[in-house]
C-alpha positions as CSV (number, residue, x, y, z in Angstrom):
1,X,0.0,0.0,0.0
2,X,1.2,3.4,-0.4
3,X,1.9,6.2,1.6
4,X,0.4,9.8,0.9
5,X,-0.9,12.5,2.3
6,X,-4.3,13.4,1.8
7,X,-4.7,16.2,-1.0
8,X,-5.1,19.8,0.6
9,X,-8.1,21.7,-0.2
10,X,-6.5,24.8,1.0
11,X,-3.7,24.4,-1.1
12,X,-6.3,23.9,-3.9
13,X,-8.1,27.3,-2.5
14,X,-4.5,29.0,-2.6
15,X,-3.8,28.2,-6.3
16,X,-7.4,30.1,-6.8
17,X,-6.2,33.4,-5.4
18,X,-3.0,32.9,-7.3
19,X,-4.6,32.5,-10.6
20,X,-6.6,35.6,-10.0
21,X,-3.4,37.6,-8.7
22,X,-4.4,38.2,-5.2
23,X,-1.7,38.2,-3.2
24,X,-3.8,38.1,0.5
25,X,-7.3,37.8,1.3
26,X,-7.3,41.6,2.5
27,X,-7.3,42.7,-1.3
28,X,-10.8,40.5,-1.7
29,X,-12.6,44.1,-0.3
30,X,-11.0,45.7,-3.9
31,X,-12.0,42.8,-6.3
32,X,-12.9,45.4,-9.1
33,X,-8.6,46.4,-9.2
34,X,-8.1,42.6,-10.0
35,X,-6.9,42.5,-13.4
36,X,-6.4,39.1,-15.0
37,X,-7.6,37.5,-17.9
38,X,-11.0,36.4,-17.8
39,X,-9.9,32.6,-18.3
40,X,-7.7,33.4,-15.3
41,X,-10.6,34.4,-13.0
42,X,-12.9,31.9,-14.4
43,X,-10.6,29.0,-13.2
44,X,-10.1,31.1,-10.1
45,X,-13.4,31.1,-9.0
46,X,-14.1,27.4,-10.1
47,X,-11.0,26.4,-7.4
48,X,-12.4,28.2,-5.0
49,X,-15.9,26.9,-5.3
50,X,-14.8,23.2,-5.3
51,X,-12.2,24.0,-2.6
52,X,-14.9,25.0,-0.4
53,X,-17.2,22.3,-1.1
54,X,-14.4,19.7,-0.6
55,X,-13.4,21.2,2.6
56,X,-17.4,21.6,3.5
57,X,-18.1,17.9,2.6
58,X,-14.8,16.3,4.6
59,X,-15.8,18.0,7.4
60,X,-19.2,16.8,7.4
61,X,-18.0,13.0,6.1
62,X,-15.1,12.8,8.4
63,X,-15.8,15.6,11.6
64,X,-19.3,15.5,12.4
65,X,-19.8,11.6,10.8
66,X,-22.9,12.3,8.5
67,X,-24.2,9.1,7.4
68,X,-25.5,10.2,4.2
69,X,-21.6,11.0,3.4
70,X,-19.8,7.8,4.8
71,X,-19.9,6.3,1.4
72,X,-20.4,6.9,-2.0
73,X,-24.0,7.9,-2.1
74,X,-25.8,8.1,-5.6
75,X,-29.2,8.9,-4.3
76,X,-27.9,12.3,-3.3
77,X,-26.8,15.4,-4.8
78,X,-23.6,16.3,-3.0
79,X,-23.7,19.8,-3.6
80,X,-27.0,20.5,-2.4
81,X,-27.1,17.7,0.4
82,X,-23.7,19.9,1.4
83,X,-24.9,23.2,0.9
84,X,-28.3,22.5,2.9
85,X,-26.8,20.4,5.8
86,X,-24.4,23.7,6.5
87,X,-27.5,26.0,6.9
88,X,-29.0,23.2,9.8
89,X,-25.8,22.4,11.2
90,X,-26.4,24.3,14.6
91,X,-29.6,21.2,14.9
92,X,-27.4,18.9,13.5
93,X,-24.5,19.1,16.0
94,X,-26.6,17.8,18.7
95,X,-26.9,14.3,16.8
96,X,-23.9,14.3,14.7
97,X,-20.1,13.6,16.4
98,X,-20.5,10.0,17.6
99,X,-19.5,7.2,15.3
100,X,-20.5,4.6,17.9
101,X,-23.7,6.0,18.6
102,X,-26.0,5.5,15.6
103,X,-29.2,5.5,17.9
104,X,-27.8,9.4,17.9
105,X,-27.7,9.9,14.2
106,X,-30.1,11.2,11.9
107,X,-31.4,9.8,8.9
């Protein structure tokens, strides 16, 4: 078996700001003086988006233990299912957290 780190979202999220030349997050308050190409900013903004939602998803899947994320899961949309489970997840962290205690989890 071989031995690798899991990929890095935020590294994935970094390349993003590269490709639209923002050098720290602070210039995000001036994004009309970005001046890249538009293919530039394009893939920018694609990297971010799936950076996010990878980050988003792991941390539902591997932190919080949602069932619905455990395995491959072609019943769901990811996106949405993700997107929709981060506006509940103050109700959801009551029931999620506990591997061992599937009485506990929801769905």
């Amino acid at each position: 078996m071989s031995n690798f780190n899991r990929f890095s979202w935020i590294n994935y999220f970094e390349l993003s700001l590269d490709l639209a030349g923002i050098k720290n997050l602070s210039e995000l308050s001036n994004i009309t003086k970005i001046n890249q190409p538009e293919a530039n900013l394009r893939s920018s903004v694609s990297r971010a988006y799936y950076a996010a939602f990878c980050i988003s998803r792991n941390y539902l899947r591997d932190e919080l233990y949602d069932p619905r994320l455990q395995k491959q899961n072609s019943d769901i949309n990811e996106h949405k299912y993700v997107a929709d489970e981060l506006l509940n997840i103050k109700d959801k962290s009551l029931y999620y957290n506990d591997p061992y205690k599937s009485d506990k989890r929801l769905r």
